[in-house]
C-alpha positions as CSV (number, residue, x, y, z in Angstrom):
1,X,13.9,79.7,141.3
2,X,14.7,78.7,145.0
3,X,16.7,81.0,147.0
4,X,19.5,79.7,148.7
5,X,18.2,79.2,152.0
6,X,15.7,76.5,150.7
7,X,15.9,73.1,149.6
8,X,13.8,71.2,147.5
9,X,12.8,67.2,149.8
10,X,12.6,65.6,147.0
11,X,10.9,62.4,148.9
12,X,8.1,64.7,149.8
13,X,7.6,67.5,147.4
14,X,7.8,69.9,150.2
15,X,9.8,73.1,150.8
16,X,12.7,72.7,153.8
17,X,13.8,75.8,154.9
18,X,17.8,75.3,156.1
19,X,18.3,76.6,158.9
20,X,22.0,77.7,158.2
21,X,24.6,78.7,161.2
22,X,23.1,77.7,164.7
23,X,22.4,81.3,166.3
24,X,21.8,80.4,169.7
25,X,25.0,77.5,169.5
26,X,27.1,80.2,168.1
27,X,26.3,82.7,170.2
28,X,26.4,80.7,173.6
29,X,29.5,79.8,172.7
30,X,31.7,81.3,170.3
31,X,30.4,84.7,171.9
32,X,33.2,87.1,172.6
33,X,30.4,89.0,175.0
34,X,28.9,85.7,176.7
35,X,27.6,86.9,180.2
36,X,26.1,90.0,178.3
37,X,24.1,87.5,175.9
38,X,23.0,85.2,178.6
39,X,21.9,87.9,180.5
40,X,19.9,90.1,177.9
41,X,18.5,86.4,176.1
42,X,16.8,85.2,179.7
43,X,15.5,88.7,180.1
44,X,14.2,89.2,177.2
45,X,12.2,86.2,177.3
46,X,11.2,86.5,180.1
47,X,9.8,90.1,180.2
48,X,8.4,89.7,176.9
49,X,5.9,87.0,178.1
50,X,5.1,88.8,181.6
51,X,4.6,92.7,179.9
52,X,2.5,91.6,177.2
53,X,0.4,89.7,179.2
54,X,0.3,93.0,181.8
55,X,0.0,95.4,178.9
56,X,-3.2,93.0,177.3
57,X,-4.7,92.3,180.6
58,X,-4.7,95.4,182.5
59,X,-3.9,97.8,180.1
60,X,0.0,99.1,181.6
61,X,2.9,99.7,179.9
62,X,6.2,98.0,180.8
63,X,7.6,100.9,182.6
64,X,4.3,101.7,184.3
65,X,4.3,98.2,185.6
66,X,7.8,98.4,186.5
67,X,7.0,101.9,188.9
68,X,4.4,99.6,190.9
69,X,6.5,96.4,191.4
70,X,9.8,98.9,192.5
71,X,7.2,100.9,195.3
72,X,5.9,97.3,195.9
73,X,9.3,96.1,197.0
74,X,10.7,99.8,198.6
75,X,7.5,101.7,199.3
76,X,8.1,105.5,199.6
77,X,10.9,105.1,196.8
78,X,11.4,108.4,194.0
79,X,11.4,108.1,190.6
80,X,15.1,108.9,190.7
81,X,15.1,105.6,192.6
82,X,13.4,103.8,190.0
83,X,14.8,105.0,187.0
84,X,18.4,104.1,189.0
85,X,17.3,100.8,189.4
86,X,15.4,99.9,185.9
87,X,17.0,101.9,183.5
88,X,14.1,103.9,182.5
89,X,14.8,107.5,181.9
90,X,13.5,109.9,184.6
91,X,11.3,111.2,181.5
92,X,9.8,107.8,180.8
93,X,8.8,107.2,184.6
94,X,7.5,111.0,185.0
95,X,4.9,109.9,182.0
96,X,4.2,106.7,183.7
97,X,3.8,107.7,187.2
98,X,1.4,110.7,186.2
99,X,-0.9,108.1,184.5
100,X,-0.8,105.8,187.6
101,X,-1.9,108.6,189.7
102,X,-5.1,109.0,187.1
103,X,-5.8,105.1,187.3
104,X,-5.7,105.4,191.1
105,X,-2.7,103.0,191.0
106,X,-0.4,105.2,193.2
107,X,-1.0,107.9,196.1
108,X,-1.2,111.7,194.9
109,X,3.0,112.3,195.7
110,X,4.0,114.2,198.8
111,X,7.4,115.6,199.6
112,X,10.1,113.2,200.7
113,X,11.0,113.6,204.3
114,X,13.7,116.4,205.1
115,X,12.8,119.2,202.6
116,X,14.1,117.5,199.4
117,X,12.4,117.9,195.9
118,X,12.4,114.3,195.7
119,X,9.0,113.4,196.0
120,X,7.6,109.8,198.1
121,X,5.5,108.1,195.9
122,X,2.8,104.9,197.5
123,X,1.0,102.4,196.1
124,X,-2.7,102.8,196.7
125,X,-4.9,100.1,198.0
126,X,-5.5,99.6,194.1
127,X,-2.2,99.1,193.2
128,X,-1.7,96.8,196.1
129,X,-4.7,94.6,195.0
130,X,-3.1,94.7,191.1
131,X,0.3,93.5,192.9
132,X,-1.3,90.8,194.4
133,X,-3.2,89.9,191.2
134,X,0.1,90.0,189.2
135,X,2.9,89.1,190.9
136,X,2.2,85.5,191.3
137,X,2.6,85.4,187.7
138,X,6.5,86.8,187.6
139,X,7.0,84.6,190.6
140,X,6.0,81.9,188.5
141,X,7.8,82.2,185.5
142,X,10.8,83.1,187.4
143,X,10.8,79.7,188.9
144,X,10.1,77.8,185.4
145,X,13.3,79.8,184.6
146,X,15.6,78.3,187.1
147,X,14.0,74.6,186.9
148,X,17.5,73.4,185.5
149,X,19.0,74.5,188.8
150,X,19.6,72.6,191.8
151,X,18.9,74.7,194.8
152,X,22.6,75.3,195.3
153,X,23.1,76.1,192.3
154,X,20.3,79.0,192.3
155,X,21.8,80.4,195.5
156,X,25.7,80.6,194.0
157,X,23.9,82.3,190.6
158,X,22.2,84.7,192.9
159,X,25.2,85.5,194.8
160,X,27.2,86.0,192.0
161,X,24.8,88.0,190.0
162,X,24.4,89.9,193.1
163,X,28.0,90.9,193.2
164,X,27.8,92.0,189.0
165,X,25.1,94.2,189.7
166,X,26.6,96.0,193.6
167,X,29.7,96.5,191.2
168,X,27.9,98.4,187.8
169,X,28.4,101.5,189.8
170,X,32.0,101.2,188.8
171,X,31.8,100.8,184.7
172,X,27.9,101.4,184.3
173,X,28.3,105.3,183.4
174,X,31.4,105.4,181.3
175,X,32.5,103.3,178.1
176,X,36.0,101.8,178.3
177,X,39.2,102.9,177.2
178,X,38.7,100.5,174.1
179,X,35.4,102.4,172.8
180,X,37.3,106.1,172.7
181,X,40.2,104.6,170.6
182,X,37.7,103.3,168.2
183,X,35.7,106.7,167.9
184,X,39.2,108.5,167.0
185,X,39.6,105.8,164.4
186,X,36.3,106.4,163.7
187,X,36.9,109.9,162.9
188,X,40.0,109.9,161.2
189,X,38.6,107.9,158.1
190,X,35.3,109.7,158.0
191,X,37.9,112.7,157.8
192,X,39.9,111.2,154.7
């Protein structure tokens, strides 16, 4: 008996499978959450490709990768800084940046000028030359990304992200009014 996502072609003897309700269509556009989707789809697809390809090729994990490209772009940078600006927790990068150390990917940490326990960290001259090796790749894929764009229309989608992102501050650590009502509603069936 067929299940009722399959079809029988009939002219060919072959099993179609129907595709049902257009995911991507539906979400695109009948999304009540469509700048988070858009956002979180192109990422995903784009980091998937990239940190597999790292992870099979020189043997990092994402967030390992991720504390080289951040001291590659703000050398002398913290893990608090790091973790601030990815999303890793501190705990995550602590692992990552201790194994770094033992490949010889980063400098043995000092302390960050001024007394603070925050703690400088450097890319070694082997973690520049993996840098160099890699980042031609995200550069790349980056660009396939925006091919659709005019060069206009890649500077107004930068600008704009640009002024999503200086704004998270503001909602980024809290959830909204809406999410609290929901948990007391939550509550009060679990309660009955």
């Amino acid at each position: 008996m067929l299940d009722p996502q399959t079809v029988r072609d009939e002219k060919r003897g072959t099993l179609e499978i129907d595709p049902g309700p257009d995911m991507l269509e539906a979400k695109l556009w009948d999304n009540p959450c469509p700048f988070t989707f858009r956002i979180n789809y192109l990422a995903l697809l784009y980091n998937a490709t990239l940190y597999t390809w790292v992870h099979d090729t020189y043997g990092l994990k994402r967030p390992e990768y991720v504390v080289l490209y951040s001291l590659a772009l703000a050398d002398g940078g913290s893990a608090r800084d790091i973790s601030r600006t990815s999303g890793f927790p501190k705990n995550t990068l602590s692992r990552a940046i201790k194994r770094l150390e033992l490949m010889g990917l980063i400098d043995a940490r000092d302390k960050a000028p001024g007394g603070s326990r925050t703690q400088a960290l450097h890319l070694s001259e082997k973690g520049w030359a993996l840098i160099h090796e890699t980042r031609p790749a995200f550069e790349a894929q980056e660009q396939r990304m925006l091919t659709s764009l005019s060069d206009g229309e890649r500077q107004m989608l930068f600008e704009l992200l640009s002024k999503v992102v200086l704004d998270a501050e503001s909602w980024a650590d809290s959830l909204p009014p809406q999410a609290m009502t929901g948990n007391i509603n939550h509550k009060e069936e679990k309660a009955q």
